[in-house]
C-alpha positions in Angstrom: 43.0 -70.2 -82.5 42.7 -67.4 -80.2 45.2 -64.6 -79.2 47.3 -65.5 -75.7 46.8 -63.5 -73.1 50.6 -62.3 -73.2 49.5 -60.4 -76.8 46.7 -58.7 -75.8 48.1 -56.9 -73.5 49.8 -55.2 -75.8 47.4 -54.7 -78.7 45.9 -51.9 -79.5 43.9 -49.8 -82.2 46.7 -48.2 -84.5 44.5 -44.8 -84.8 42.8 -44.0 -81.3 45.3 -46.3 -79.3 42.7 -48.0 -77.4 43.6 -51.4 -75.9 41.7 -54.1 -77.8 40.0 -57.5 -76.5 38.5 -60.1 -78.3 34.8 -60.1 -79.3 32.1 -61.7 -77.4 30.6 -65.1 -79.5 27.2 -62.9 -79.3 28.4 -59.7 -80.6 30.6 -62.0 -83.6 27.5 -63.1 -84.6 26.1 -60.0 -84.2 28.4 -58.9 -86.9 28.2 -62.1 -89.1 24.8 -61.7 -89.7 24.9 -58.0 -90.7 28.3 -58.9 -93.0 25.8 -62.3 -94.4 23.4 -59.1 -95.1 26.0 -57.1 -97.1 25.7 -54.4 -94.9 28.9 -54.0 -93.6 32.3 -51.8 -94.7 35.9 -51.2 -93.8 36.7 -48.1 -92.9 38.2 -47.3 -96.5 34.6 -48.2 -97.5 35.0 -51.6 -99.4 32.9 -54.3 -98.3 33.1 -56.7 -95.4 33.0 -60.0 -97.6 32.7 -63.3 -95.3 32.1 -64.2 -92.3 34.8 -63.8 -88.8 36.0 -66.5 -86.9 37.5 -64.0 -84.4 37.7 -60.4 -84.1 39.3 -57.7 -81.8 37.4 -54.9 -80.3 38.5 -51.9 -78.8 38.0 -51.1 -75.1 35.4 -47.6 -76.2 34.1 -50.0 -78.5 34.2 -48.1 -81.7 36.3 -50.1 -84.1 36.6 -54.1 -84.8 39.4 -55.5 -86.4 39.4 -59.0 -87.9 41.7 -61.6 -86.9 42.3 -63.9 -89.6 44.3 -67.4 -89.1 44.8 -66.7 -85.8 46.7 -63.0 -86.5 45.0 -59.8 -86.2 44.7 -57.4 -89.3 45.6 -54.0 -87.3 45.7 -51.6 -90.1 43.5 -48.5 -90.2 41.8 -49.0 -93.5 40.6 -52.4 -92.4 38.7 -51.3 -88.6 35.2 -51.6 -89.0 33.5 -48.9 -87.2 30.8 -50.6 -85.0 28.8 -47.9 -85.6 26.8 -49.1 -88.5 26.1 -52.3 -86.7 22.2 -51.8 -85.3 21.8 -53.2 -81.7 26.0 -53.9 -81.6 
């Protein structure tokens, strides 16, 4: 299921504000891979357990937030900062 158009226009990250978009197929499995690889926290530091069917990115590109069953899971503790994703 993905997110209409109509919502994303009006989502955004609930710490920095940035307008979100959804994730490229690439970059998801991008992510996948490095979440299969048990590599990957939220940002309260638990682990990343199972794969995304979609995800939200913000527009600088810092954060991801998962959307699961077709709603995205905006809360702070559950962004996962791109930044220890290699090659994201």
């Amino acid at each position: 299921m993905t997110i209409p158009d109509s919502l994303l226009d009006i989502l955004c990250c609930p710490v920095s504000h940035e307008p979100l978009r959804p994730l490229e197929r690439k970059r998801l499995n991008l992510l996948n891979k490095a979440i299969e690889a048990g590599g990957v926290q939220f940002v309260d530091g638990s682990a990343v357990e199972g794969a995304l069917g979609e995800a939200l990115i913000s527009r600088d590109g810092k954060v991801l937030y998962a959307v699961d069953q077709g709603v995205p899971v905006l809360l702070p503790e559950r962004g996962i900062g791109t930044t220890q994703l290699e090659d994201f």
